[in-house]
C-alpha positions as CSV (number, residue, x, y, z in Angstrom):
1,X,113.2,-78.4,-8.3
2,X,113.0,-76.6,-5.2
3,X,113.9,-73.0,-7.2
4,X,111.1,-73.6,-9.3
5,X,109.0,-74.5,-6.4
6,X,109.7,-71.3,-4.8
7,X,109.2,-69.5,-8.2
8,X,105.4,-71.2,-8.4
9,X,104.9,-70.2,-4.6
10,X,106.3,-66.2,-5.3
11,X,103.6,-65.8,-8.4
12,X,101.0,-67.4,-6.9
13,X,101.3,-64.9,-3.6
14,X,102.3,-61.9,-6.2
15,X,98.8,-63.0,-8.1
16,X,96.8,-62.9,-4.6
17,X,98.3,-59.6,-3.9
18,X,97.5,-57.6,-7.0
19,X,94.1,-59.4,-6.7
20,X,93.9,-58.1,-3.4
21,X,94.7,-55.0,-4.3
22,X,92.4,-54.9,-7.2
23,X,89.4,-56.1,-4.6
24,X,90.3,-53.3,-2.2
25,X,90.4,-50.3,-5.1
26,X,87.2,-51.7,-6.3
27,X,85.5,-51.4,-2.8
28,X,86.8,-47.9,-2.4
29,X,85.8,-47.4,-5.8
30,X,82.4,-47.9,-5.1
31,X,81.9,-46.3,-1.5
32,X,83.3,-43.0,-3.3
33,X,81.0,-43.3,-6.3
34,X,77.7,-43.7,-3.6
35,X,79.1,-40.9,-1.4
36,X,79.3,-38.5,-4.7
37,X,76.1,-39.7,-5.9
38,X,74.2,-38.9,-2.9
39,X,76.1,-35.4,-2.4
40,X,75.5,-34.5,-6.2
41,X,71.6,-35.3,-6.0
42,X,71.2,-33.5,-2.4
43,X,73.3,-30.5,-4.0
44,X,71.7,-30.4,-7.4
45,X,67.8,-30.7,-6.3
46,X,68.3,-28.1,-3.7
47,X,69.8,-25.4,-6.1
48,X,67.2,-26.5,-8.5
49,X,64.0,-26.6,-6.6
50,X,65.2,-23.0,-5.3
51,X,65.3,-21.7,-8.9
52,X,61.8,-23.0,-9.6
53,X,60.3,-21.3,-6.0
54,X,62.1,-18.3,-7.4
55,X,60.4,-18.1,-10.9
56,X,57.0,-19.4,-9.4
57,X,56.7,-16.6,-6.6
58,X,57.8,-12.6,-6.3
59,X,58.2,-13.3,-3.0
60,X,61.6,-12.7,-1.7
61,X,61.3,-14.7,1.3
62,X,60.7,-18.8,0.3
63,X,58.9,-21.0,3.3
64,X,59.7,-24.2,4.5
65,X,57.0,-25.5,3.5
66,X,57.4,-24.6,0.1
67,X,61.1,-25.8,-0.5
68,X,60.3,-29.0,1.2
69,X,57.5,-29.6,-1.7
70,X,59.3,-28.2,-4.4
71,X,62.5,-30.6,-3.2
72,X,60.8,-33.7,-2.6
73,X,58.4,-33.5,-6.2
74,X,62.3,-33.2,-8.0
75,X,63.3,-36.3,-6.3
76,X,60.2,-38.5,-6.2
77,X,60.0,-37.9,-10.1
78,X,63.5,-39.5,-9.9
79,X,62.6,-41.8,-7.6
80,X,59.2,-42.3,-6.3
81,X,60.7,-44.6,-2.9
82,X,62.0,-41.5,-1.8
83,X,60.3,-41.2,1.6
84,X,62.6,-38.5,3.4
85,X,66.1,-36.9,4.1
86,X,68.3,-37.5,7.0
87,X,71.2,-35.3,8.2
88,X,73.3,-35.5,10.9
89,X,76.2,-32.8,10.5
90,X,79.7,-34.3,12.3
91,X,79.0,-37.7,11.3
92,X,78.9,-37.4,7.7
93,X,75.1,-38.5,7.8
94,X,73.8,-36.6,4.5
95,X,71.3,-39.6,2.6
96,X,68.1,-39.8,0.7
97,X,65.7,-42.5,3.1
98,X,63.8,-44.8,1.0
99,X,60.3,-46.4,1.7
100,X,59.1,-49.6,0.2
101,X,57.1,-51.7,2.3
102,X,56.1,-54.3,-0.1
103,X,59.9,-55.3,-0.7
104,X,61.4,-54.3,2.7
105,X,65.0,-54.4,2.4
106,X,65.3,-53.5,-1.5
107,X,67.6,-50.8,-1.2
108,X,70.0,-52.7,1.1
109,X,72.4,-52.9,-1.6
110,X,71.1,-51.0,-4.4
111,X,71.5,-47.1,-5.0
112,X,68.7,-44.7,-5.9
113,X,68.7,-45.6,-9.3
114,X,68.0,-48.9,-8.3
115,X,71.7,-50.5,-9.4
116,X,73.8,-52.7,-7.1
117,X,75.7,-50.6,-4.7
118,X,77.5,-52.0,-2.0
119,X,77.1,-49.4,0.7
120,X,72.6,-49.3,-0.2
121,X,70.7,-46.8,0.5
122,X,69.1,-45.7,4.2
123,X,65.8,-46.9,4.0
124,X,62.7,-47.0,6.8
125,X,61.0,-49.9,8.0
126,X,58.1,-51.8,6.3
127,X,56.1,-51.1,9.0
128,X,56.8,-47.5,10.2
129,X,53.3,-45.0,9.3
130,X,55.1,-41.8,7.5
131,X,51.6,-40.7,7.5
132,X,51.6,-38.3,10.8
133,X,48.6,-39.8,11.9
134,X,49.7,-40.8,15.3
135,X,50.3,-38.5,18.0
136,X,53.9,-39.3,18.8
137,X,55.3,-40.9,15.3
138,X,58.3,-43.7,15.0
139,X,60.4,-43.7,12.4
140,X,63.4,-46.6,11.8
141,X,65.9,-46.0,9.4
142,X,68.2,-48.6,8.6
143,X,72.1,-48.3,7.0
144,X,75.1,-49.9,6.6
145,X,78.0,-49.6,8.7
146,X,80.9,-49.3,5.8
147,X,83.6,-48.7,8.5
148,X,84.9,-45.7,6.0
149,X,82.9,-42.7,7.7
150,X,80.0,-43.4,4.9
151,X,76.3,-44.4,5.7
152,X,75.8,-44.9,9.3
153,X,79.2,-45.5,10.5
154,X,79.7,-42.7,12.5
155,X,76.7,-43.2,15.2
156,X,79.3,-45.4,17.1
157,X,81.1,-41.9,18.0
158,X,77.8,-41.3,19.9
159,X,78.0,-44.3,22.6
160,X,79.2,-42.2,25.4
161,X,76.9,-39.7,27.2
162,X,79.3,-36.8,26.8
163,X,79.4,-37.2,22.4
164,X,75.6,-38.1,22.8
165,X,75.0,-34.8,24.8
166,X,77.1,-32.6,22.4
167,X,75.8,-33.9,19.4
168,X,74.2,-32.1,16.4
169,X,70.4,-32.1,16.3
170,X,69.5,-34.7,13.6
171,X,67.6,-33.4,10.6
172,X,64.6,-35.5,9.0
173,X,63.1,-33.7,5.9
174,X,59.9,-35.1,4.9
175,X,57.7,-33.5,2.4
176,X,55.6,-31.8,4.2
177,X,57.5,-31.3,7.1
178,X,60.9,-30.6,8.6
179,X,61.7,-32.6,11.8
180,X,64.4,-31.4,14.2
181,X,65.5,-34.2,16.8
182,X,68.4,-34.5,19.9
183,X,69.5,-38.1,20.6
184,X,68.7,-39.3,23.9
185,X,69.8,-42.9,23.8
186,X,72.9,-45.3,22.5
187,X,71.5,-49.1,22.0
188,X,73.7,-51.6,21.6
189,X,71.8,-55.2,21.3
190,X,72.7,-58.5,20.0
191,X,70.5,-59.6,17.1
192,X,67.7,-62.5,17.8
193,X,68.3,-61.6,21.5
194,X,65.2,-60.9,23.6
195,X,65.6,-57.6,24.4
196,X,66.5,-56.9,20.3
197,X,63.4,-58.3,19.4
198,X,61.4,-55.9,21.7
199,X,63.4,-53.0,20.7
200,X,62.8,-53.8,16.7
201,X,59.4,-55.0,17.0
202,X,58.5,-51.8,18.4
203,X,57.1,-50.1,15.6
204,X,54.8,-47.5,16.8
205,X,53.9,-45.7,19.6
206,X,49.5,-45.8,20.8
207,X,49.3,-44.6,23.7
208,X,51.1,-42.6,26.6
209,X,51.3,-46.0,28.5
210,X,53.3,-47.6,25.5
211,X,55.4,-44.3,25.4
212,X,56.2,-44.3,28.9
213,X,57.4,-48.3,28.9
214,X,59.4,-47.4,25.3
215,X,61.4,-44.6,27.2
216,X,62.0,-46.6,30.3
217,X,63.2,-49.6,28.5
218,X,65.8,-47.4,26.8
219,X,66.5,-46.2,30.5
220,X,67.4,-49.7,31.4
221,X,68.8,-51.0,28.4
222,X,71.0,-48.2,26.7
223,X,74.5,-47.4,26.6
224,X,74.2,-44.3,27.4
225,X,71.2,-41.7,28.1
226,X,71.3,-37.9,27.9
227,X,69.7,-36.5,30.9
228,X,69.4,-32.9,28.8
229,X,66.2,-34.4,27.6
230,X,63.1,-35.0,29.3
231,X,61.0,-37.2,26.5
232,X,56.8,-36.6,26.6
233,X,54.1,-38.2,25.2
234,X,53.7,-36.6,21.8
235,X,56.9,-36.4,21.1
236,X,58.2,-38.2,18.1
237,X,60.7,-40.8,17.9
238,X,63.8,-41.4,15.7
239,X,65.8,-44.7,15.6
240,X,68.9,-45.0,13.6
241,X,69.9,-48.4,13.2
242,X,73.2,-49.9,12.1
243,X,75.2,-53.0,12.5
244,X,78.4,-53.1,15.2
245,X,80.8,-55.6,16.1
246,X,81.2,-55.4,19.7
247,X,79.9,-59.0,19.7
248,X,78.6,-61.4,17.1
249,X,75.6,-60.3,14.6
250,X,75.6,-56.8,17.1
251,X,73.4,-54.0,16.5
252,X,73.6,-50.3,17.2
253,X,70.9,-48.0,17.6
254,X,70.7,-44.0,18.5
255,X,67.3,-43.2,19.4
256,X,66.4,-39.3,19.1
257,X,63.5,-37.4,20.6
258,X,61.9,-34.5,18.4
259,X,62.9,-31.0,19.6
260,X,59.8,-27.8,19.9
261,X,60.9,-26.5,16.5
262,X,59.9,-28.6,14.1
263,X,58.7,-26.7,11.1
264,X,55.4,-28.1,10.4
């Protein structure tokens, strides 16, 4: 009796292991397929909107302005949600960001083809004007923390001053511009908290008075500041949002200040 008990008990825990198993090559599965996805369509769009500038124009030299359009009318006519494109070289940051304000979190687990994907897609908040029409802009681009390097994992390597200070600029490509920005600020908040509810409701930036209190409530609240930056009115903002587990339902944010040479 007690042999074949112990032979019940050793499939049943052989069973939950290759199950296991079979879980955990699935998720990796997955996070590799997104990760080539997104690297394919980045690669592929550039190499052919660059072909199409070519045979369009005899001149040698190609503007920004130019391969900006030329990229971004190749991926809207994949995907029309495609609002802008984010890099942030050393933390693996390389992702279409997605804009859908009448469904604002549809791309939290879908891909750019619009399928179920695990790891989403970066995608801006409902409420954030992509328009230019202010005079300092705010943009708030949400990912997942996968905790394999993918999405926006990698912002937590920023939480110290020195890593924040030494850090890439980030890149946001937006059709009609190229936006150059330095972080400034780490944020780490607790979600439903107070101070996270300022933080995310602020969704846009009026006046130089509303600037001024946005900058000195990161002073007070971040993790860490860089001092190498001195933010002005005008300026525009960048928040990069992800989740982190320092405590229950946490939240990380890197907040980054537009540098003078934005291509425009």
């Amino acid at each position: 009796m007690k042999q074949t008990t112990f032979k019940i008990i050793n499939i049943i825990l052989i069973c939950v292991f290759v199950i296991s198993g079979v879980l955990l090559l699935t998720y990796r599965i997955s996070l590799y397929m997104s990760k080539k996805q997104f690297d394919n369509l980045s690669n592929m769009h550039r190499q052919v909107s660059d072909i199409q500038i070519q045979k369009k124009s005899e001149k040698k030299e190609i503007t920004q302005k130019e391969r900006l359009k030329v990229f971004f009318d190749n991926l809207q006519n994949k995907n029309s949600d495609i609002a802008a494109w984010i890099k942030l070289e050393g933390a693996n940051i390389d992702y279409p960001v997605m804009y859908t304000p009448d469904d604002p979190q549809f791309y939290l687990r879908k891909n750019i083809d619009k399928n179920y994907a695990l790891s989403g897609t970066p995608f801006l908040d409902h409420r954030t004007k992509i328009d230019n029409s202010q005079k300092t802009s705010l943009y708030i681009v949400y990912a997942h923390n996968m905790g394999d390097g993918t999405m926006f994992t990698n912002l937590h390597n920023y939480i110290d001053e020195k890593n924040l200070k030494n850090a890439n600029p980030v890149l946001l490509e937006m059709p009609d511009a190229l936006k150059k920005y330095k972080l400034f600020a780490a944020v780490m908040l607790k979600e439903y908290t107070r101070t996270a509810d300022i933080f995310y409701n602020t969704t846009s930036i009026k006046s130089e008075e509303e600037f001024n209190k946005y900058i000195n409530f990161l002073k007070t609240n971040a993790t860490a500041i860089s001092d190498d930056i001195s933010p002005k009115y005008g300026d525009d903002i960048l928040v990069m949002s992800t989740c982190s587990y320092h405590v229950k339902s946490g939240r990380l944010a890197l907040v980054a200040i537009s540098t003078q040479d934005n291509d425009n």
